[in-house]
C-alpha positions in Angstrom: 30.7 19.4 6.8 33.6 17.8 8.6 31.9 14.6 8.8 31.2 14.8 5.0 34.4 15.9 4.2 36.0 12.7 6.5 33.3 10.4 5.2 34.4 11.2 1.5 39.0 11.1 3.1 37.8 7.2 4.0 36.3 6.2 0.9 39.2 7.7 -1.1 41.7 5.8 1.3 39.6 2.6 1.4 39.4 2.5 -2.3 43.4 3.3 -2.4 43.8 0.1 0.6 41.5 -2.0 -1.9 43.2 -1.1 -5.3 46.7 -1.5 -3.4 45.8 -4.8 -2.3 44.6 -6.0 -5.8 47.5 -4.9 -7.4 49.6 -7.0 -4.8 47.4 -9.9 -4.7 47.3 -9.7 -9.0 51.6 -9.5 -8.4 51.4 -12.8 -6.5 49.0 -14.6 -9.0 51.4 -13.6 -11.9 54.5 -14.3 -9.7 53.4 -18.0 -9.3 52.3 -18.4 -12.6 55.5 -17.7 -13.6 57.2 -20.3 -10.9 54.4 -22.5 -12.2 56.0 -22.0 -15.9 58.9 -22.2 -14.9 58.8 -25.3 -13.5 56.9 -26.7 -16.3 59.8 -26.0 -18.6 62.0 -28.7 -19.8 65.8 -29.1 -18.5 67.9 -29.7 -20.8 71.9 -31.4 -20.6 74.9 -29.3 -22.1 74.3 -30.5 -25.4 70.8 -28.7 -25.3 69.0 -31.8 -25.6 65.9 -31.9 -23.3 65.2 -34.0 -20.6 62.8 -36.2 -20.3 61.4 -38.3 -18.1 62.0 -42.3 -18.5 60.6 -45.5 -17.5 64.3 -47.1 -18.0 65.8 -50.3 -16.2 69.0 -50.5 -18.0 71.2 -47.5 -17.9 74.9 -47.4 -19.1 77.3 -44.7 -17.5 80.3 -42.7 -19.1 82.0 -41.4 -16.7 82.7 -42.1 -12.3 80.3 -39.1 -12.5 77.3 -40.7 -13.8 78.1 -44.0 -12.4 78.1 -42.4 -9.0 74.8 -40.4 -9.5 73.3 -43.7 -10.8 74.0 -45.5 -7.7 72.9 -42.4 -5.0 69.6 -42.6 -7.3 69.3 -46.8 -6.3 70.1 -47.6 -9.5 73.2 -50.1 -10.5 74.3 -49.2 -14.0 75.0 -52.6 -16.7 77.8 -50.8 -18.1 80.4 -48.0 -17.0 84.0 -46.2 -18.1 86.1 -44.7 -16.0 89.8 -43.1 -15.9 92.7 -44.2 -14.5 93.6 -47.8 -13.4 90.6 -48.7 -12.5 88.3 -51.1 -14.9 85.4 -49.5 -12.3 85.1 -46.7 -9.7 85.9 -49.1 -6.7 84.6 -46.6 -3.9 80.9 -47.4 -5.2 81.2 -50.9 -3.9 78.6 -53.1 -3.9 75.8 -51.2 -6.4 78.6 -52.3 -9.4 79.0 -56.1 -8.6 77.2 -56.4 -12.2 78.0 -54.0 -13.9 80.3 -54.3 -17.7 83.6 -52.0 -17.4 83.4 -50.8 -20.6 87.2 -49.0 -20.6 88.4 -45.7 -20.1 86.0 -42.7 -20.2 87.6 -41.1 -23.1 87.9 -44.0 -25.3 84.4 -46.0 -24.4 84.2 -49.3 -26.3 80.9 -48.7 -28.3 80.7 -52.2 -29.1 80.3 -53.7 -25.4 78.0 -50.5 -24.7 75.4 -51.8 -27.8 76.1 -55.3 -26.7 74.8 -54.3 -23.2 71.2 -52.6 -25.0 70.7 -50.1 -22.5 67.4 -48.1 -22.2 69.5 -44.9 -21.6 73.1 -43.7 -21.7 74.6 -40.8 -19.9 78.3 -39.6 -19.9 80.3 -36.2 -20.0 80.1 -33.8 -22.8 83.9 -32.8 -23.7 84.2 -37.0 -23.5 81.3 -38.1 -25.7 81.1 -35.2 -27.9 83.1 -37.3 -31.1 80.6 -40.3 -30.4 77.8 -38.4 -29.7 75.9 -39.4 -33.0 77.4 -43.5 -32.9 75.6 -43.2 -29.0 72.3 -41.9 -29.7 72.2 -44.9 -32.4 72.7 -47.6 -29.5 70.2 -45.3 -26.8 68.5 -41.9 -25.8 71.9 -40.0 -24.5 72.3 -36.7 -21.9 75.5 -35.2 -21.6 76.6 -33.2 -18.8 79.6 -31.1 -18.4 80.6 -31.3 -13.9 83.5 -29.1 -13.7 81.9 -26.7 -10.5 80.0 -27.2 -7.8 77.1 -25.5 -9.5 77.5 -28.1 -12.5 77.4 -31.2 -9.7 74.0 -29.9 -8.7 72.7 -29.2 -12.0 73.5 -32.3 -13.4 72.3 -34.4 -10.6 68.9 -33.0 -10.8 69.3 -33.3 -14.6 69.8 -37.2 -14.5 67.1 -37.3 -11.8 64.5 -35.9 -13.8 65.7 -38.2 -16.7 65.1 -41.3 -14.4 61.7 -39.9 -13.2 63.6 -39.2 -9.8 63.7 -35.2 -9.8 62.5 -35.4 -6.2 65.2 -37.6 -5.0 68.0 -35.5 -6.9 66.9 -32.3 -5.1 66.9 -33.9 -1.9 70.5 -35.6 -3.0 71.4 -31.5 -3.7 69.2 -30.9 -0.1 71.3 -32.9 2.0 74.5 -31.9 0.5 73.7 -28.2 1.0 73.2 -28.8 4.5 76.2 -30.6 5.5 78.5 -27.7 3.4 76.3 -25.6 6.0 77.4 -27.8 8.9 81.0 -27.9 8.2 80.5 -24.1 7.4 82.2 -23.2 10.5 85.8 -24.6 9.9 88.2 -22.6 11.9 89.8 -21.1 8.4 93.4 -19.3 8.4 94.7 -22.0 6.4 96.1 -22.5 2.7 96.2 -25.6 0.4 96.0 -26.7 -3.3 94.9 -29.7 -4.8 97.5 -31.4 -7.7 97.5 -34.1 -10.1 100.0 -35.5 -12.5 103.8 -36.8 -12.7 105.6 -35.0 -15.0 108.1 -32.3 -13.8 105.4 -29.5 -13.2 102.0 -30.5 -11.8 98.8 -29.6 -12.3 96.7 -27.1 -10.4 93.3 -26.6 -10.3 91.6 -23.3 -10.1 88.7 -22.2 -7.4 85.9 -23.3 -9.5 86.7 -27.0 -9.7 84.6 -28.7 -7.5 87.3 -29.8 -5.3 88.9 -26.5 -5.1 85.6 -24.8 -4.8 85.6 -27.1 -1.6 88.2 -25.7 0.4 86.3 -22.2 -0.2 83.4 -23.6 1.9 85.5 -25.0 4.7 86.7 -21.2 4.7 90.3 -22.8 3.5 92.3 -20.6 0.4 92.9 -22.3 -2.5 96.5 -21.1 -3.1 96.1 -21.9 -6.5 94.0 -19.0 -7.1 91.0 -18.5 -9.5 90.9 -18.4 -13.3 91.7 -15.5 -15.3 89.0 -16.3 -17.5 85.8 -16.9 -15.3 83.5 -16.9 -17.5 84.8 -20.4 -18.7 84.8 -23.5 -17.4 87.4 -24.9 -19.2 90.4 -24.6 -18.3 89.8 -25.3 -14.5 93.6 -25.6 -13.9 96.9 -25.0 -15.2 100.9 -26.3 -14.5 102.4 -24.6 -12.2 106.6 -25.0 -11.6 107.9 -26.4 -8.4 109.5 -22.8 -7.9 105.9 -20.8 -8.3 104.7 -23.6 -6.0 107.5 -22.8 -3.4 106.3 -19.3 -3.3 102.7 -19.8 -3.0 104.1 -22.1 0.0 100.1 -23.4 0.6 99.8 -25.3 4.0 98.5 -28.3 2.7 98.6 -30.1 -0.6 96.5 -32.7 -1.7 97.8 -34.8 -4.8 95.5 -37.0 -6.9 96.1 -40.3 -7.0 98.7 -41.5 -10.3 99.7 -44.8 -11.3 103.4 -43.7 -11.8 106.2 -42.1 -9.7 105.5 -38.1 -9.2 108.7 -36.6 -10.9 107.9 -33.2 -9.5 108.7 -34.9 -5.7 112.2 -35.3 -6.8 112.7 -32.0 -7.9 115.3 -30.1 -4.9 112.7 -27.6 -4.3 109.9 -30.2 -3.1 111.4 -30.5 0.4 111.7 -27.0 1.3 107.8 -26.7 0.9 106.3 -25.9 4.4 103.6 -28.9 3.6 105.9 -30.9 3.4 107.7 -30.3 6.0 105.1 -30.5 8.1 104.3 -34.0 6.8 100.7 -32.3 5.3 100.8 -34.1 2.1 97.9 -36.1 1.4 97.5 -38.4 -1.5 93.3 -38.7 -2.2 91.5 -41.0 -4.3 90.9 -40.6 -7.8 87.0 -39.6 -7.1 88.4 -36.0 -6.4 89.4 -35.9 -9.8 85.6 -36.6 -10.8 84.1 -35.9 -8.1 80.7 -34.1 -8.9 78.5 -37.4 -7.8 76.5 -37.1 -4.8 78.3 -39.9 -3.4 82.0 -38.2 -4.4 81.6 -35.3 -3.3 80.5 -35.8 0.2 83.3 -37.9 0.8 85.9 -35.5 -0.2 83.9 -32.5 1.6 84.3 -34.9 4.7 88.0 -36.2 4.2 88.9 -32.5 3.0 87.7 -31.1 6.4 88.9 -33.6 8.3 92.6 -33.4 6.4 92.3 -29.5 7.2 91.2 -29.4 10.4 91.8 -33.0 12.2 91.5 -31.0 15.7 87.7 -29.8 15.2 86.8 -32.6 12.9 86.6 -36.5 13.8 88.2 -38.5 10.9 85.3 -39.7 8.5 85.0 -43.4 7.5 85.7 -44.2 4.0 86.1 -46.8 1.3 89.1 -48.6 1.8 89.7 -48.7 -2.0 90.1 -44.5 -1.7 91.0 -44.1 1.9 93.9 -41.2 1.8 97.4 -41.0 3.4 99.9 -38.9 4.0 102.7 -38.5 1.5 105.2 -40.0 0.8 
């Protein structure tokens, strides 16, 4: 009897192993399929258009964003806008020797773009939006919002896939990962805040703009502080008064590069800033501004680092055209 009886315990339990493991293995069949489907599905850009993949050799770029993706991808684009006072984003060098300015990213001159025939076009949304219907007559258009960090990443591998490069995006979003994990060690106990602008107040930007979002991973605090509405991208900054400045009193500021003269430096409460005091004002390139391209955003995680912590990190070598210095 008690060899029946354990005879019959082990058939029970074996059957229990065996229906345990088919239920498992039946998990990990559906579980892939599911990656598998996933996978399969189209991306789309922030316009919801989806993405797909192009044999294209003539690609036109609205924005330092796209023009900077373009060239990490090994391609040079035959037209590009950007902002500021530059007719093209200097720090991409060489990649641009040929390629069209076609104005300033907000106000694109449609007629040079269509003159150019390009196979593809791809800017920023909140920019292209008004032409959005005038580009898709010249070209296939994507559209990408890059505000966060999380949009930079998205976006590259969007434009990727729409070159037939999604491997080499996600390895451009690989290799970035990894050095934000190498620099991941930053000493931290220190405070700064990125502005832009001229007028009497500047312009601050909150934690989730890329830049900002930065100093996060190089365990700096943006004194800025985040937005009260994080559900939303936009805004990603507001003006803040020389006298809120004074009593955030951040370490180090970091102001974006402007063609005119910074009125908010001659205001009698700028000196008494301790980051100014300590000569830690650094004016930075206008790529910070923009800065969600693979190639823009490694060198401002590198100058950033190095403008934080000059003691643990070496200086980083970078474009003349952007190279930073201290102000004024």
């Amino acid at each position: 009897m008690p060899c029946e009886f354990l005879s019959r315990l082990c058939r029970v339990r074996l059957g229990a192993v065996c229906r345990t493991a088919l239920v498992v293995a039946l998990g990990l069949v559906l579980a892939i399929g599911v990656g598998q489907r996933a996978l399969a599905e189209p991306l789309h850009d922030d316009r919801g258009t989806p993405i797909e993949a192009r044999s294209v050799e003539r690609v036109a770029a609205i924005s330092t964003f796209a023009a900077d993706t373009l060239v990490a991808l090994g391609i040079s684009p035959v037209g590009a806008s950007t902002f500021g006072s530059e007719s093209l984003p200097g720090y991409l060098g060489a990649p641009l020797a040929d390629t069209q300015s076609l104005g300033q990213r907000a106000s694109t001159n449609l007629e040079l773009l269509a003159e150019l025939s390009p196979d593809l076009i791809i800017g920023i949304h909140r920019y292209t939006e008004p032409h959005a219907r005038q580009l898709e007559a010249i070209a296939p258009f994507y559209a990408f919002d890059v505000v966060s960090l999380e949009d930079s990443r998205r976006a590259v591998t969007g434009i990727a896939t729409a070159l037939g490069k999604r491997a080499e995006g996600e390895a451009l979003n690989q290799a970035f990962n990894a050095r934000l994990a190498e620099l991941g060690d930053a000493p931290g106990g220190i405070s700064a805040i990125l502005l832009a602008g001229a007028g009497e107040a500047p312009f601050a930007y909150y934690d989730h703009f890329l830049s900002a979002a930065l100093l996060e991973r190089l365990n700096a605090t943006n004194a800025a502080g985040p937005s009260p509405t994080p559900e939303q991208t936009i805004p990603f900054g507001y003006t803040i008064s020389l006298e809120r400045l004074l009593a955030l009193n951040p370490d180090v500021i970091f102001l974006f590069a402007t063609g005119s003269e910074r009125a908010f430096a001659n205001n009698p409460v700028w000196p008494y800033l301790e980051a100014v005091k300590n000569g830690r004002v650094f004016e930075v390139g206008p790529h910070w501004k923009e800065g969600g391209g693979p190639i823009a955003r490694r060198l401002i995680l590198d100058e950033m680092a190095w403008r934080l912590y000059p003691e643990t990190f070496d200086r980083p070598e970078l474009p003349p055209s952007i190279a930073s210095h201290s102000y004024p």
